[in-house]
C-alpha atoms as one frame of an Amber mdcrd trajectory, in Angstrom:
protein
 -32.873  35.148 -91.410 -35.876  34.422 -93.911 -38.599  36.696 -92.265 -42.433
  35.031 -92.772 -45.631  35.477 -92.127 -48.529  32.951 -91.194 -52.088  32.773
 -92.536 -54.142  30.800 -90.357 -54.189  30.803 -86.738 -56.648  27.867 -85.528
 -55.451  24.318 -84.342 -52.925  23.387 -86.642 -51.869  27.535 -87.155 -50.757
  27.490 -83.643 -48.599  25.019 -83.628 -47.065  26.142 -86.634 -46.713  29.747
 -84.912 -44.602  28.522 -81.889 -42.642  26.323 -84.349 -41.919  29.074 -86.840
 -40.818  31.214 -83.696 -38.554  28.682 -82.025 -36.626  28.026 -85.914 -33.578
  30.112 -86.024 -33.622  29.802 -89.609 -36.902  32.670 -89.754 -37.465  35.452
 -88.040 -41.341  35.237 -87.407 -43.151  39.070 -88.284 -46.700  38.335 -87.467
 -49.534  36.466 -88.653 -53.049  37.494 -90.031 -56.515  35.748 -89.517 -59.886
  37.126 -90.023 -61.281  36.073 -86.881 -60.249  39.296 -85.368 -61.376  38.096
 -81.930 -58.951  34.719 -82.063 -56.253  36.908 -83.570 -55.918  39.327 -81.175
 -56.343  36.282 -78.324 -53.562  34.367 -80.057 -51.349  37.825 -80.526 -51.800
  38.391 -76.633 -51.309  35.164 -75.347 -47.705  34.415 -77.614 -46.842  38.265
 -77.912 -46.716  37.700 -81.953 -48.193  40.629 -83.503 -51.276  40.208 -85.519
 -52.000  42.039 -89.146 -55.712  43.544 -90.438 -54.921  42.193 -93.657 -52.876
  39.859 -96.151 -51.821  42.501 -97.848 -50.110  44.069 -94.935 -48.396  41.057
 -94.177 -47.240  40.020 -97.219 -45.122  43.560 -97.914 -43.338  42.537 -94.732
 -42.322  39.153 -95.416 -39.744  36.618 -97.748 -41.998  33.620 -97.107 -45.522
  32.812 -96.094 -46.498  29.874 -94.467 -50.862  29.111 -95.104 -52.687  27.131
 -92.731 -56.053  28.976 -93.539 -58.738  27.042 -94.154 -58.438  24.619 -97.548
 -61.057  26.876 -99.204 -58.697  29.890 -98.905 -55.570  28.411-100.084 -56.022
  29.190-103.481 -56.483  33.161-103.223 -53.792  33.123-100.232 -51.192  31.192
-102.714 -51.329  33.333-105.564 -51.813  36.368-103.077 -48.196  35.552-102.067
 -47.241  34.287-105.246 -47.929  37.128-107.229 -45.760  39.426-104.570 -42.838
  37.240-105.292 -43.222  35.337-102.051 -42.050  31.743-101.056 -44.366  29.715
 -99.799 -45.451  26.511 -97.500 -49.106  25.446 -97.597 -51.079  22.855 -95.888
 -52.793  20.032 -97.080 -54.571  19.487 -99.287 -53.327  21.711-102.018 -56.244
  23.598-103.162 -59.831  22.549-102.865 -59.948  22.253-106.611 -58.250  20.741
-109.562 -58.219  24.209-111.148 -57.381  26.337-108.633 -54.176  23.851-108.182
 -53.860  24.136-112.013 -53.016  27.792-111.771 -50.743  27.297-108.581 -48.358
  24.747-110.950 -48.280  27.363-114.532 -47.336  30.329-112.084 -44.677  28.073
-110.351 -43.529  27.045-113.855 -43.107  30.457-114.881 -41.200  31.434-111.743
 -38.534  28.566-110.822 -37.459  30.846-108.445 -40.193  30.686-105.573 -40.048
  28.141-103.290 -43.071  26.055-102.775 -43.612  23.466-100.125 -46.903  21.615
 -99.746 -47.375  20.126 -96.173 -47.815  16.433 -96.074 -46.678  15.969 -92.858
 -46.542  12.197 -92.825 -43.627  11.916 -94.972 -41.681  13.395 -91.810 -43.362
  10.602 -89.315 -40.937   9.133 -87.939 -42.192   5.523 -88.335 -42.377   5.989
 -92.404 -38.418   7.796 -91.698 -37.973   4.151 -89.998 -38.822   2.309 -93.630
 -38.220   4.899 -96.686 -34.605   3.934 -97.157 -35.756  -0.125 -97.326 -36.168
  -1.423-100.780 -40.022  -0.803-101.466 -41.525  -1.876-104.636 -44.497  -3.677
-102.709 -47.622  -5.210-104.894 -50.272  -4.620-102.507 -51.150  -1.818-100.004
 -53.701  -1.741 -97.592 -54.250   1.215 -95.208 -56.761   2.779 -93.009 -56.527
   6.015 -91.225 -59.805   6.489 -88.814 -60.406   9.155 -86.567 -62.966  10.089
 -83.803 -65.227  12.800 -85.247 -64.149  15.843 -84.643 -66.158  19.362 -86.654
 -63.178  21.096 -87.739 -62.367  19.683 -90.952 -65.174  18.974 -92.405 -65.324
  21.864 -94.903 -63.655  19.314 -97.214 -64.148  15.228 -97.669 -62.885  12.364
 -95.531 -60.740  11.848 -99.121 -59.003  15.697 -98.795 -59.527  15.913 -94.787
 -57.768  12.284 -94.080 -57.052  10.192 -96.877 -54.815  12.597 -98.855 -52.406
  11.568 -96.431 -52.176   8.283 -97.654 -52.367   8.748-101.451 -49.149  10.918
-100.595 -47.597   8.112 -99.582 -48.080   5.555-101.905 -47.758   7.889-104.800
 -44.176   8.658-103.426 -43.470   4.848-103.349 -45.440   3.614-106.163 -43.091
   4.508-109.269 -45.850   3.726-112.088 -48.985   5.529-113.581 -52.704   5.090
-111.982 -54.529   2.853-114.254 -57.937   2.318-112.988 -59.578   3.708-109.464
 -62.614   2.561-108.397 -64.201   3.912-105.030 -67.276   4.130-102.933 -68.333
   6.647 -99.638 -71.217   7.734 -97.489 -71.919  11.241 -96.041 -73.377  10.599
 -92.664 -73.083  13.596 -90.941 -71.989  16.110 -93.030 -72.206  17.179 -96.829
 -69.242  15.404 -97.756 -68.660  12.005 -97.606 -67.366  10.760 -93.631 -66.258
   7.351 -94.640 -64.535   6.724 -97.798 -62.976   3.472 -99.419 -60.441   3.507
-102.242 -59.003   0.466-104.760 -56.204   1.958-107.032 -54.840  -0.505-109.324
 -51.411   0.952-110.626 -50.029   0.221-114.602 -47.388  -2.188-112.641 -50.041
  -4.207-111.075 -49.440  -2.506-108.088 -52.920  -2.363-106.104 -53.650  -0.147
-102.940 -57.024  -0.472-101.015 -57.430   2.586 -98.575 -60.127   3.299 -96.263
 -60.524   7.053 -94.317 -63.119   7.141 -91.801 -63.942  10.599 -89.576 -66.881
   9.224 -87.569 -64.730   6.137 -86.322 -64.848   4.604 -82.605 -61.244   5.023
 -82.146 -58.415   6.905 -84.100 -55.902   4.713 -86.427 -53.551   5.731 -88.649
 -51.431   2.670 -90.441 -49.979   1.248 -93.869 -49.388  -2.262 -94.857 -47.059
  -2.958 -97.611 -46.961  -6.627 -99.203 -44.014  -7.153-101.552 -42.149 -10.201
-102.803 -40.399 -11.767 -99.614 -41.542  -8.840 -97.372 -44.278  -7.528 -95.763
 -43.765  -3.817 -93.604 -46.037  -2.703 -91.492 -46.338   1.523 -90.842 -48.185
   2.631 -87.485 -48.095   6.850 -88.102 -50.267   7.037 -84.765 -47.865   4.742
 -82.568 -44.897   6.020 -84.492 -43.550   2.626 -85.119 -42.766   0.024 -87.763
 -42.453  -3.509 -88.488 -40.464  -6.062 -91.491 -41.137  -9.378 -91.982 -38.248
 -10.797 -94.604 -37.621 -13.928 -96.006 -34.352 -14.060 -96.735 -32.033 -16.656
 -99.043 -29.334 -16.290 -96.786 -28.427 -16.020 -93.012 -25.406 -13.337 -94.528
 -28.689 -11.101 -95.758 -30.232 -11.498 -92.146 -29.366  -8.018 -90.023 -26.732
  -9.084 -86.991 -28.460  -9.525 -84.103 -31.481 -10.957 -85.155 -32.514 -14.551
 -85.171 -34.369 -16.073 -87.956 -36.579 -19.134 -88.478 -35.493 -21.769 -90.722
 -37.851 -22.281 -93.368 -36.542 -25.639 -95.237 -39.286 -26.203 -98.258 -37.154
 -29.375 -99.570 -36.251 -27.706-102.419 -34.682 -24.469-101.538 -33.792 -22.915
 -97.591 -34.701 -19.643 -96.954 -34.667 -17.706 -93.216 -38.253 -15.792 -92.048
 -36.604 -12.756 -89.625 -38.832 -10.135 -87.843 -37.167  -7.248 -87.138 -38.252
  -3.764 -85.712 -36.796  -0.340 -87.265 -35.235   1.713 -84.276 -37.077   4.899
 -84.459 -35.586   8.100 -83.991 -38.357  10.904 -82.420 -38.579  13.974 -84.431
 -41.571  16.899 -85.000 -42.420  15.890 -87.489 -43.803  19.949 -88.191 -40.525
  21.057 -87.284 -38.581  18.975 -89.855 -40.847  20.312 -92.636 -40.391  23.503
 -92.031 -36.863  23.745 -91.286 -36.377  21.713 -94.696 -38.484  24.738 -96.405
 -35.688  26.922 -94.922 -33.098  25.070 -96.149 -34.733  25.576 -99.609 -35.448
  29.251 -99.362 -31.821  29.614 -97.648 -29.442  26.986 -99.688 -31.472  25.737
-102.235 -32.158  22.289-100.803 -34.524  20.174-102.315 -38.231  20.114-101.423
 -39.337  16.503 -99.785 -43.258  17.409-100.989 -43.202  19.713-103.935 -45.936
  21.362-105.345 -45.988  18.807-108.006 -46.591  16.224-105.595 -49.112  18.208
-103.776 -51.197  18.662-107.495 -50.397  14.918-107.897 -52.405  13.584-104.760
 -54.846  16.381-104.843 -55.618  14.933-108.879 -56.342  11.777-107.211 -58.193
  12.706-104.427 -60.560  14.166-107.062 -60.997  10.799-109.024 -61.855   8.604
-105.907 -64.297  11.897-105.281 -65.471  11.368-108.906 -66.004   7.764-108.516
 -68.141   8.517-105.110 -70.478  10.752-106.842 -70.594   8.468-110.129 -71.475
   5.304-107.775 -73.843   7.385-105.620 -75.841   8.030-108.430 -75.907   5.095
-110.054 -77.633   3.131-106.963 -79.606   6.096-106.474 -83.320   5.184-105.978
 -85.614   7.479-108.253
């Protein structure tokens, strides 16, 4: 059994605890937060021990699993890191470019530890329901809104919320960012609380995202536009939708009945069809796939490249914020 340690035991750190105890793969030691109060509430009321320190942790422990605060997860990676550790950390990354930086040359330098970066929406089961389709789409449009809610907002709606989404078009969008443009308002906080994103892609590939934490209701869906097909992702409902055009009624699934589209020059067949979704946690299915890494070298669904990747973005639609901000900016 791999034995690990948690950092982190607020919203999100919870659930990871009673995951991480109900894996077989690890055998769960403790966890460490420095809300001493919480910790020893938490370590009561699931009978996990709790540790005064990191440190103490970490020398008892194969793997470390942070879901501290973003502004810790720098010092907590290389903590680990640096004590040969294997690690899974939550989104985003790092708060900063640099501190992500040193995360990916110590990784280079020691192929050995496993790193796992928690984008958990690769593991919803509605994007499962579409990521073995044919996806080369043209145009994406998303928008993931949320009630407000305070814990979060240490970070941006674009780290916070919309990191989610860049993860997901990056994976699907084979070809280099060529031009982001981007504009945002803090309303409540320091950071900005609505954000809206254009990223044009070197094979003309365009996504328009908008993230929103001070919404009236919570949504969380993808739209992907491609030649003959448009998909439709719903992360919050958990479900998906196709709409094909196909040249053939031998390309149209069995079972399904399709509208004949007769143009006078060519016939083509317009099919709807709903993915069947199968219900997983999606928490669960990350972790037990950083398991299978630590344990039998699987491959990691969200490396740490990946993770560096989205959080490099999320820093240009940041920059692009800032730049507009203070370009309209009255004197």
């Amino acid at each position: 059994m791999i034995k690990i340690g948690l950092l982190g035991v607020g919203h999100l750190g919870r659930i990871h605890l009673k995951l991480l105890k109900e894996i077989e793969a690890f055998e769960l030691v403790g966890f460490f937060d420095p809300d001493r109060e919480l910790a020893s509430k938490v370590s009561k009321d699931k009978g996990i021990p709790f540790f005064s320190s990191e440190e103490e942790l970490l020398a008892q422990v194969d793997a470390v699993d942070i879901v501290a605060p973003t502004l810790a997860h720098h010092k907590c990676a290389m903590q680990a890191l640096h004590q040969g550790k294997h690690i899974f950390i939550e989104k985003p990354l790092t708060n900063t470019l640099t501190e992500a930086k040193e995360l990916l040359q110590y990784s280079e330098q020691h192929p050995e530890l496993k790193i796992q970066v928690g984008h958990v929406e690769r593991f919803n089961p509605a994007f499962l329901s579409v990521s073995n389709r044919e996806l080369t789409p043209m145009f994406i449009e998303g928008h993931r809104l949320a009630l407000y809610n305070p814990r979060g907002t240490d970070v941006s709606v674009v780290l916070d919320l919309m990191i989610h989404d860049l993860d997901i078009v990056l994976s699907i969008v084979k070809s280099p960012v060529r031009n982001v443009s981007a504009s945002g308002v803090a309303v409540i906080s320091e950071s900005p609380d609505i954000a809206n994103a254009r990223i044009e892609f070197e094979n003309g590939c365009v996504a328009n995202l908008t993230a929103s934490r001070i919404s009236v209701k919570n949504l969380r869906r993808l739209r992907f536009f491609q030649k003959d097909t448009y998909l439709a992702v719903d992360f919050l409902e958990k479900k998906s939708e196709i709409f094909k055009l196909s040249q053939s009624l031998d390309e149209v699934p069995e079972g399904i009945h399709p509208i004949k589209m007769d143009s006078g020059q060519d016939t083509r067949y317009l099919y709807f069809e709903q993915p069947e979704i199968h219900p997983v946690n999606a928490i669960r299915m990350e972790l037990e796939e950083f398991a299978a890494a630590i344990k039998k070298g699987a491959a990691i669904r969200v490396s740490l490249e990946d993770g560096y990747r989205n959080l490099a973005l999320a820093h240009q639609i940041l920059q692009e914020i800032e730049d507009l901000t203070n370009r309209v900016q009255i004197p």
